[in-house]
C-alpha positions in Angstrom: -45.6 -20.3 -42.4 -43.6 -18.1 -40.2 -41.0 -16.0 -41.1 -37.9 -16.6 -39.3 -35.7 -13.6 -37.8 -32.4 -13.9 -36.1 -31.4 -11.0 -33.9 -27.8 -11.1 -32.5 -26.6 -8.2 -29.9 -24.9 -9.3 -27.1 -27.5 -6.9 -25.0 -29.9 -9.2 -23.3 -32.0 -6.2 -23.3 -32.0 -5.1 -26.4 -32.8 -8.1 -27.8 -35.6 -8.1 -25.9 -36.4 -4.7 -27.1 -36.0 -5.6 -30.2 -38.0 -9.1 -30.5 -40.7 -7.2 -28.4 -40.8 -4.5 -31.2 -41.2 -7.5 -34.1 -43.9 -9.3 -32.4 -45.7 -6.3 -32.2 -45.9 -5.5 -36.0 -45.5 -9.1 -37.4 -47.3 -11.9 -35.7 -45.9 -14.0 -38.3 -42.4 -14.4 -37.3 -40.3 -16.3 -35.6 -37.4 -15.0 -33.6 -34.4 -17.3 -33.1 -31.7 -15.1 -30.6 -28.0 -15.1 -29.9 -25.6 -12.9 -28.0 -22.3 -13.1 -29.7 -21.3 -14.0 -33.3 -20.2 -17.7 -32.0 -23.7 -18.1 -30.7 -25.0 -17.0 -34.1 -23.3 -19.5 -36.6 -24.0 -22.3 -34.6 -28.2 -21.2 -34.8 -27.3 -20.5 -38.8 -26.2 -24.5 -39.0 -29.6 -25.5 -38.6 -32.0 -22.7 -39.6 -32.3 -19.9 -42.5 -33.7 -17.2 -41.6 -35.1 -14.7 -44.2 -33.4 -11.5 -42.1 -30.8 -11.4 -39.5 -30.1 -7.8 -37.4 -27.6 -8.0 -36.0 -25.2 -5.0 -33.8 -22.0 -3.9 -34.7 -20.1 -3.7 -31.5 -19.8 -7.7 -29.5 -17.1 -9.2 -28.0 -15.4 -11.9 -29.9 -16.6 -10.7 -33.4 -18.6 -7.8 -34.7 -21.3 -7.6 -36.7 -19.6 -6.7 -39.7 -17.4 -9.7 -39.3 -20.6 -12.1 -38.6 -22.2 -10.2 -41.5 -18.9 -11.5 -43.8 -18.8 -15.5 -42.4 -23.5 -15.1 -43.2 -22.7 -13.9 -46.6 -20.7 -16.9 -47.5 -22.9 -19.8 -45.8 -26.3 -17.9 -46.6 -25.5 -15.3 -49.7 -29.6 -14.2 -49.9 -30.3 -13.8 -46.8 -30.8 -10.1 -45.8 -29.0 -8.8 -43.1 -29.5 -5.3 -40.9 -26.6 -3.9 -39.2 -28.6 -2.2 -36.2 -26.2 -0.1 -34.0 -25.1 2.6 -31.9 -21.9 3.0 -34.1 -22.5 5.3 -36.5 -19.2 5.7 -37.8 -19.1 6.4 -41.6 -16.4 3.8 -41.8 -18.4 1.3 -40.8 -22.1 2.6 -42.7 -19.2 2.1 -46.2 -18.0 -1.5 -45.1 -21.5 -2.5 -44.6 -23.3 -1.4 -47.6 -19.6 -3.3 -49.8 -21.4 -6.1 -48.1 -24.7 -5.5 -48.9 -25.5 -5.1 -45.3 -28.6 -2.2 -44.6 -27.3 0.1 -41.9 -29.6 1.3 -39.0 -29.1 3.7 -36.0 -30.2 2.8 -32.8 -32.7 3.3 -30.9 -34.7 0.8 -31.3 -37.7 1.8 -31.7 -41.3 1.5 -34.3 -39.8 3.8 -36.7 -36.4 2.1 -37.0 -37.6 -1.4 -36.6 -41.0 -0.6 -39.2 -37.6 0.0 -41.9 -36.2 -3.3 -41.1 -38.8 -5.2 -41.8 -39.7 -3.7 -45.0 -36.4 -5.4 -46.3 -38.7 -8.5 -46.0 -41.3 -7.2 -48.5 
């Protein structure tokens, strides 16, 4: 059964990047994608995903803020903060909320370290 993986950045591209990435070292996944926080809860109503990555900086709501309102509707799921923002502010909020923190780029290296959250 696949596993199923929500990525949420509101960069088209790097979600491409991103899901490009997975599919290359997992064939057993299955990506569900949103660009903004909004877009995320409404795919969380009718799915659980075992790992959502999700970026920090999005209009509306950030990922830290997403990560809060996943916590509460899906406490086991794991969630990745991948991001550009690599303020130590933010890296302290995330891991109160038991949210792993990863830099951007996204590349084999830091996407290899996400998944292993899945193991």
């Amino acid at each position: 059964m696949p596993i199923t993986i929500l990525l949420v950045d509101d960069s088209r591209a790097s979600r491409m990047l991103c899901g490009s990435v997975i599919r290359s070292m997992r064939t057993d996944v299955s990506i569900l994608e949103a660009g903004d926080g909004e877009g995320a809860l409404a795919l969380l109503a009718g799915s659980t995903p075992a790992l959502a990555v999700l970026d920090m900086n999005m209009p509306g709501m950030s990922g830290l803020e997403l990560a809060e309102r996943i916590r509460v509707s899906h406490p086991d799921m794991k969630l990745a903060l991948l991001t550009a923002n690599i303020q130590e502010s933010i890296q302290r909020r995330a891991a109160a909320l038991g949210v792993h923190f990863f830099r951007k780029p996204i590349g084999e290296a830091v996407i290899g370290d996400i998944l292993a959250l899945l193991d």
